[in-house]
N, C-alpha and C positions, 0 to 999 in steps of 0.2 A: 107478322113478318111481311114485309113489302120492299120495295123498292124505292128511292128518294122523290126518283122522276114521278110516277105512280102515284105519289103521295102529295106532290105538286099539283101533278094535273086536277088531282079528286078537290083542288080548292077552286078550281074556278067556277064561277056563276057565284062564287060567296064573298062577300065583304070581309075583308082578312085587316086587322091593325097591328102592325107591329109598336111596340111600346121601347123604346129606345134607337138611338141612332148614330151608337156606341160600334166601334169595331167589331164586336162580338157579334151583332147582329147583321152586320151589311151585307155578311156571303145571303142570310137567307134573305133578305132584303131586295137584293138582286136574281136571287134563284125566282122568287116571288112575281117580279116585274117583269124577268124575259120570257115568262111562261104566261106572260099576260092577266096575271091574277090580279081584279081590285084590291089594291094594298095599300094604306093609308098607313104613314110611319109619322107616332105619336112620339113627342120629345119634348121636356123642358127646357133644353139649350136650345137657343134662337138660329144657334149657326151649325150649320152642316152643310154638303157640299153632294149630297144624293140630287139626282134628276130623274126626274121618267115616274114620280110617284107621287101622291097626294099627302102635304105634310102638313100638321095639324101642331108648330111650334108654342113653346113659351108659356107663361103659366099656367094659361088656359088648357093643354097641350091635350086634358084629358076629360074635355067639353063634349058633350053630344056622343061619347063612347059607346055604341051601339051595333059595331061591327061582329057580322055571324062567330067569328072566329079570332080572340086576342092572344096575343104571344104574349108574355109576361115577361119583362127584366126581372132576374131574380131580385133588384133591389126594390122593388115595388110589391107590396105585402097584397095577397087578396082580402085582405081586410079594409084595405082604404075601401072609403064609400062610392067611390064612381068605377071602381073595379066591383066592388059588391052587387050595386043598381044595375050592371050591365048583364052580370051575369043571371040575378035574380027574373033579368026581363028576355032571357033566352041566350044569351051570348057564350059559349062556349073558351073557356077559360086554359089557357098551354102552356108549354115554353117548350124551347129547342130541345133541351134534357126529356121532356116527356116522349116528346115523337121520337126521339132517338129510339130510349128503350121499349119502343112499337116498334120500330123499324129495325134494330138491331138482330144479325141472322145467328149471333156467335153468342155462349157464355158472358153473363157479365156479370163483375167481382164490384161493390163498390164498399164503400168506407165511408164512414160519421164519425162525430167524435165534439166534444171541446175543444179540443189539444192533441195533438198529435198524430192527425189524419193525412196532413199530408207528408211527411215522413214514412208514414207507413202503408199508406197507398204506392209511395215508390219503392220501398223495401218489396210488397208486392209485384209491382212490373218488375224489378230488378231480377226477384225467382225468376219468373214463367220464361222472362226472356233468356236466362242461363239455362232456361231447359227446354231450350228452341223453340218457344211458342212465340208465335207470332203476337207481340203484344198492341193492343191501340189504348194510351194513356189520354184521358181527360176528364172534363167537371171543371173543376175548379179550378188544375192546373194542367197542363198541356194544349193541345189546339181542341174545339169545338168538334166535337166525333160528328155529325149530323152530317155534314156536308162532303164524309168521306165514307157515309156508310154504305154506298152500294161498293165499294171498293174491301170491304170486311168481310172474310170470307168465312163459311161455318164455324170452323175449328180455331179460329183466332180466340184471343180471350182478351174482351175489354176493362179495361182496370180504370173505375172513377172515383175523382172524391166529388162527395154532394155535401152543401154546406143545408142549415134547415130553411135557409130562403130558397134554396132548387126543391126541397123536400116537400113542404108545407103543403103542395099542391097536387103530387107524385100520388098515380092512382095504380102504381105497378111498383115491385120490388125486384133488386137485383138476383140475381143464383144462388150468388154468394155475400150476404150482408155481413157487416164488420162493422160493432159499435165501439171504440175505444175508449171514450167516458165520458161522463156529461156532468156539469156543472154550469151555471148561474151565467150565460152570455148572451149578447146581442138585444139587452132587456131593454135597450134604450129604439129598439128597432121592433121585435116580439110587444106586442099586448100586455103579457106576461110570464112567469116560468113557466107556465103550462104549457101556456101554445106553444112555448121553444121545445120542451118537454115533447109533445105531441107530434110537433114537426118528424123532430128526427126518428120518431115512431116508424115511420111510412117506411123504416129504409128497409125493414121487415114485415113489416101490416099485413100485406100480399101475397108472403112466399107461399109457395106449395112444399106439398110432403116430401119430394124429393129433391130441396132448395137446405141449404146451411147456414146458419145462422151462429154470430160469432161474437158474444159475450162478454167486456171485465165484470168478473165475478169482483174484484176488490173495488168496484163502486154500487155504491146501493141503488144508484135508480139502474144504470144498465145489471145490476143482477135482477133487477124486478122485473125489466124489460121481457128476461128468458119464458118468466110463467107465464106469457103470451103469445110467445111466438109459434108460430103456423107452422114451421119449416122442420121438419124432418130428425135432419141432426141436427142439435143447437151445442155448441163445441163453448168451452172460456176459456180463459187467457188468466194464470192470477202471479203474481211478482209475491205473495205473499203464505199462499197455500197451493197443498196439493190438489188436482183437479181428477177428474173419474175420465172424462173423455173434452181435451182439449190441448194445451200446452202449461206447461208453468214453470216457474221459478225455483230452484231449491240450491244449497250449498254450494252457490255460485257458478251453477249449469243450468241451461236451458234442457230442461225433457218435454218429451211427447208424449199424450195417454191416451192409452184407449182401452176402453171395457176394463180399465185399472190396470192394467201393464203397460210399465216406464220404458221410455229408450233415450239416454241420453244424447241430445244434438247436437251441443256446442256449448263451451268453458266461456262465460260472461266474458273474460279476458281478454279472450281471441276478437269479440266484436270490435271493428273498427272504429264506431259509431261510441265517444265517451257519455256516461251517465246513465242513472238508473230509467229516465224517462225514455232511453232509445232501447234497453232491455225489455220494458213492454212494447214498443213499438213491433220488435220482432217476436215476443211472446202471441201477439196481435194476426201477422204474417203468416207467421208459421202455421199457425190454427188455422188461418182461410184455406191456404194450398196445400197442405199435409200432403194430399193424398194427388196434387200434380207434379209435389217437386219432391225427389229425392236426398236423405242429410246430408248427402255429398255435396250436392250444389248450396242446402240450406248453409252449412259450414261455407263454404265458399265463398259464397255472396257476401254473408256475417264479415268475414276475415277483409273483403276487400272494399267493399260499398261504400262510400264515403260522404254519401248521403245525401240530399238536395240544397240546392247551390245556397250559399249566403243564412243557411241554417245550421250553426256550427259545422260548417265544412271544414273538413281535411283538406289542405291546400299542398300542404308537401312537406316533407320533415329531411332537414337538412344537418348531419353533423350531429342525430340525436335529438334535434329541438323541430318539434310540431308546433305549426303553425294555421292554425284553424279561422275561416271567413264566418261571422256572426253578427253580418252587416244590416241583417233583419232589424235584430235588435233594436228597436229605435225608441224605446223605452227603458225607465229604470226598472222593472218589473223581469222586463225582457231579459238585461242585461242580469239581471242577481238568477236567474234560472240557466241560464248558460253558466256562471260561473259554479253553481254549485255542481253540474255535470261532470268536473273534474276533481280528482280524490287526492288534488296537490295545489300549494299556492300558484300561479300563473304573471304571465305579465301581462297586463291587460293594457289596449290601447281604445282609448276613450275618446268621446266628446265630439259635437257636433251644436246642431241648433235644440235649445229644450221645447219639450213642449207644455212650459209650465208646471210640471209633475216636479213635487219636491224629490232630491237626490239624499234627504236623510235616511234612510233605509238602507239602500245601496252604499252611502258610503261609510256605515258601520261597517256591513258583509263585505265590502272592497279589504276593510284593515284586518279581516280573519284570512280573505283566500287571495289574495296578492303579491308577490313580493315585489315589483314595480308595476308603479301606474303611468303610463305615458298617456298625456292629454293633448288633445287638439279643438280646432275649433270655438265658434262663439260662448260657450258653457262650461269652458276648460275652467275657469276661476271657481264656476258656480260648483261642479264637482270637486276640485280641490277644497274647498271652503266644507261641504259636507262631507269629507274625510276627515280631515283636519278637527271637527268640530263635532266628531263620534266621542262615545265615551269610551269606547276600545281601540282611539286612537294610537298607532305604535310610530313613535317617530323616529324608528330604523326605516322606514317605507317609504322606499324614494322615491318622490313623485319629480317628473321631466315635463316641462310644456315644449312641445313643438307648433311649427308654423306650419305644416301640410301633415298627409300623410306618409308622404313619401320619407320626409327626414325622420317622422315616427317609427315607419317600419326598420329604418336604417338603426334606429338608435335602442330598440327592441330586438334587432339580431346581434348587435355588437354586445348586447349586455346578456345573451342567451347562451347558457352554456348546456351540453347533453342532457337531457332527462328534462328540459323547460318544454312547459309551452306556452306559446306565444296566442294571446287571443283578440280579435279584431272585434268588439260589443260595444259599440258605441253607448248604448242607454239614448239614443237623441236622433231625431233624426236627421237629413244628410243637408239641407237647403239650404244651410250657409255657404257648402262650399260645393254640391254634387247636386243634380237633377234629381237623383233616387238612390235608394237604399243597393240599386242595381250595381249602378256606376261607380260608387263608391266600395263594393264588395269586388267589382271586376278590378278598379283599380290596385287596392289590393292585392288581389288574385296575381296580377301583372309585375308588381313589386317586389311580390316574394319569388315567382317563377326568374325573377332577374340577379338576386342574391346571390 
């Protein structure tokens, strides 16, 4: 535990490189320079707009790396070979996330996962904060905890998500670890499955005996994960069986265990949040905070939470017809995982720029869970063309091209009667017509609040 200032000062007399010169990094960049510390900010993009530090651009960016002290982008693997060589000859290896959790004075809860980490990182902040905890959300998503942690007082409790590029390097583990499950990603980035494997190891590695550690038992490598863990209580999460001390799934209620005594929390129904993947998401939740959050607020939260933005969000239900933002989506992959999260056909509003990913797949599963497709953008044809051209083709399925979104959503409420809902999943993403998958989900958001 220390202080930020404190932690600042102890670098000076040492050659410091920061490795990126990306937003994410500029607060320490700056914290770096006005505290007079040699900082040398290493980048492959030529253009930046820092003054006052020694910069080291462009391909070369990461020539002569031999500074006491290098901060890592997480997108820069410590296996590249001039991160290896530097370390190998004394250079001491970090990033922001590590010195956080040295410096952090409060609890901290963090989350892994393949899939659905950040969802249920925020299901987390959502409890603690209904139960007046002062919450500080980030990692992956929210603002950069570092540069506000002398401002973190004991009893707060930090909620991160770490992806295995923040992990790989992590020589400390959170309080409360939460692995939600692992499978086959980032291989094009990872060495291999192991080292991705191993990565997300770390997010437990560390803990002490009186540290929780948090389980899916219904995947095999995170239940293997449990024979190893350090941590005191190790709790699971299973959608498919009953657990001894954790949370799980049964006759379409969530219970709590412990020492083998049930109590049931909340009827699947009542969660806000549609599909079986946002069921373990709070199987996941539950298990972390049990014992900070009460089932009152657990039910609560469930019933109301509407989940993070442009991630099959609840946007507002009008007249009986829900209307859900799933502007993430920007794959056909993406888009057939949202639709199956609903237990009824939907109207789905489609289409954007492709990104060369064929739409046969999706547009078979479009002709089971659909009852209109409304298309927009450069790809409208290309998705029509693999609907039309499934072998479960049903040509009652009426499919609409519009010219924006806006006359989409118009033409998606006119034709929505009680009990529909209406879904925004592109499969594409937004760069024919939207800067980002952002602006085209606010859009959206905006469209429907004017209905």
């Amino acid at each position: 535990m220390g202080n930020l200032k404190g932690y600042i000062n102890s670098l000076k007399g040492k050659r410091i490189a920061v490795i990126g010169a990306g937003v994410s990094n500029t607060p320490l960049i700056e914290l770096l320079r006005d505290a007079n510390v040699d900082v040398t900010v290493r980048d492959k993009n030529e253009s930046t707009e820092l003054s006052g530090v020694t910069l080291k651009l462009g391909e070369d960016y990461l020539e002569d790396l031999s500074e006491d002290i290098i901060f890592r982008t997480p997108g820069l693997m410590p296996s590249n070979p001039k991160i290896k060589s530097a370390v190998k000859n004394g250079s001491k290896l970090t990033s922001e996330m590590e010195v956080f959790f040295e410096l952090c004075p409060c609890k901290i809860i963090a989350v892994t996962g393949s899939d659905g980490k950040t969802t249920t990182t925020s299901i987390i902040a959502e409890l603690l904060k209904n139960s007046g905890k002062t919450v500080h959300l980030g990692g992956n998503i929210g603002t950069p905890l570092l540069y506000g942690v002398d401002s973190i007082a004991p009893d707060d409790i930090a909620v991160v998500e770490l992806s295995s590029f923040q992990l790989i390097t992590m020589t400390s583990s959170p309080d409360i670890a939460v692995v939600t499950n692992l499978s086959p990603n980032h291989l094009d980035i990872h060495g291999d499955l192991e080292e991705y494997i191993e990565a997300k190891r770390n997010i437990y590695k560390y803990q002490k005996s009186d540290d929780i550690a948090v389980f899916n038992l219904d995947n095999e490598v995170t239940k293997k994960y449990s024979e190893t863990a350090t941590a005191g209580d190790v709790r699971f999460f299973s959608r498919k069986k009953r657990v001894e001390n954790g949370v799980y799934f049964e006759d379409g209620a969530i219970f709590s265990a412990k020492r083998g005594n049930s109590t049931e929390l909340i009827k699947a129904e009542d969660i806000q949040l549609p599909g079986a993947h946002n069921i373990e998401n709070y199987l996941a939740a539950f298990a972390a905070v049990r014992d900070m959050v009460g089932s009152e607020i657990m039910e609560k939260t469930a019933r109301e939470f509407r989940g993070v933005a442009h991630r099959i969000e609840l946007v507002r239900e009008i007249g009986g017809v829900k209307f859900y933002n799933d502007s993430i989506a920007s794959s056909p992959s993406r888009t057939a995982a949202g639709l199956k999260s609903f237990d009824k056909k939907v109207i789905l509003i489609a289409g954007g720029k492709d990104k060369g990913v064929a739409f046969d797949e999706l547009g078979a599963l479009i002709n089971k869970t659909v009852k209109k497709l409304i298309l927009i953008g450069a790809s409208a044809k290309l998705i029509e063309t693999a609907v039309k051209s499934a072998k479960e083709y049903d040509a009652k399925l009426e499919i609409v091209m519009c010219d924006d979104l806006k006359k989409a959503v118009i033409a998606a409420s006119k034709s929505a009667v009680s009990g529909d809902v209406v879904l925004l999943s592109p499969a594409c993403t937004s760069f024919d017509m939207f800067k980002n998958f952002e602006e085209r989900g606010n859009l959206f958001k905006s469209l429907v609040m004017e209905l």
